[in-house]
C-alpha positions as CSV (number, residue, x, y, z in Angstrom):
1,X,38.1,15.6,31.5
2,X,37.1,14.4,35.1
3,X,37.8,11.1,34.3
4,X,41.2,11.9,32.7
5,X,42.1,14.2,35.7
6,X,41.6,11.3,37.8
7,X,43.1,8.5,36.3
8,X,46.3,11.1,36.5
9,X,45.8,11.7,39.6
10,X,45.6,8.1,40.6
11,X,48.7,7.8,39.0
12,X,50.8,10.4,40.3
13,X,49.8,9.6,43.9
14,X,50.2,6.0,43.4
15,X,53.4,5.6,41.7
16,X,55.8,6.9,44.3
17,X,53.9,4.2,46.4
18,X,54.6,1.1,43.9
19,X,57.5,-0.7,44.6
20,X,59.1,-1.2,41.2
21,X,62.6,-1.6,41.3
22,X,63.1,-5.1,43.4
23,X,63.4,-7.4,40.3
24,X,61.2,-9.8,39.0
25,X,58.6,-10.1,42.2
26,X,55.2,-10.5,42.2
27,X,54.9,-6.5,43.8
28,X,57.0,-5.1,40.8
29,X,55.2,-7.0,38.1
30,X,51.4,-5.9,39.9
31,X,52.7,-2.3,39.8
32,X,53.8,-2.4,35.8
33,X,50.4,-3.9,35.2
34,X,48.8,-1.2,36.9
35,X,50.7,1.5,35.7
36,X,50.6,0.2,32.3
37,X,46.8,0.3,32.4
38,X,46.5,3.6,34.0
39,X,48.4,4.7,31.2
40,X,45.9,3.2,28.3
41,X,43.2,4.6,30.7
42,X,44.8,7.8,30.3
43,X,46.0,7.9,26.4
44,X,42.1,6.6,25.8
45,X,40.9,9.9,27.2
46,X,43.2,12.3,25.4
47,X,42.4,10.2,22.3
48,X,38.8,11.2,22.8
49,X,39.6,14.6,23.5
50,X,41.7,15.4,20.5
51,X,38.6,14.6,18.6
52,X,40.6,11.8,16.5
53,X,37.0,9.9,16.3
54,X,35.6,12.8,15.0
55,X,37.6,13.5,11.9
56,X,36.9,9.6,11.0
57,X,33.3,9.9,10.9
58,X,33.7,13.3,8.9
59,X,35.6,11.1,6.6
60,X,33.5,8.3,6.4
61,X,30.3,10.3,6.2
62,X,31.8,12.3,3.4
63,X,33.0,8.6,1.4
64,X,29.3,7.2,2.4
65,X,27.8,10.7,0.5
66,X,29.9,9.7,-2.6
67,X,28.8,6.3,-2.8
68,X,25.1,7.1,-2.5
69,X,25.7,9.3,-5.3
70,X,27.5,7.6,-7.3
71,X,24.5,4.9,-6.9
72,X,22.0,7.3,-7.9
73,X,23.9,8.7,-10.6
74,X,24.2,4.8,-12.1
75,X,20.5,4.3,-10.8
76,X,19.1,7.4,-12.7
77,X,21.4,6.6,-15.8
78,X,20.1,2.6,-16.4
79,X,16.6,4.6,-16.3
80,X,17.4,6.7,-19.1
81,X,19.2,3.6,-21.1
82,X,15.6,1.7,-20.4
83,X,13.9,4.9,-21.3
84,X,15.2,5.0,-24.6
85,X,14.9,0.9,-25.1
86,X,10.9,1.4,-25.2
């Protein structure tokens, strides 16, 4: 959140600042490069806090259960199959 706050806060104070609107100079295209990543800073923050990551490894933790089960279940069945062979 503090990291968040300030990268919005960098923005807000700096972008008034930024000269943006004198065509293609070297000053304009710095301050859409630096806004642009201020942004990413920022959406990489809220991504975190949403908790997007977290839902992913609920999925993938659930999908890595199945498999393990499904592994045992085809374990403990070739077991029974050799069971019966002797």
């Amino acid at each position: 959140m503090m990291y968040m706050g300030l990268a919005l806060g960098m923005l807000f104070f700096a972008v008034p600042r930024l000269d943006l609107r004198s065509g293609l100079t070297l000053p304009t295209v710095f301050g859409v490069v630096w806004v642009l990543f201020a942004l990413m800073i920022v959406a990489a923050h809220l991504y975190e806090l949403i908790g997007v990551d977290e839902q992913k490894k609920q999925e993938l933790s659930r999908v890595k259960k199945m498999k393990s089960w499904q592994l045992e279940q085809l374990v403990l069945g070739r077991r029974k199959l050799m069971q019966f062979k002797k």
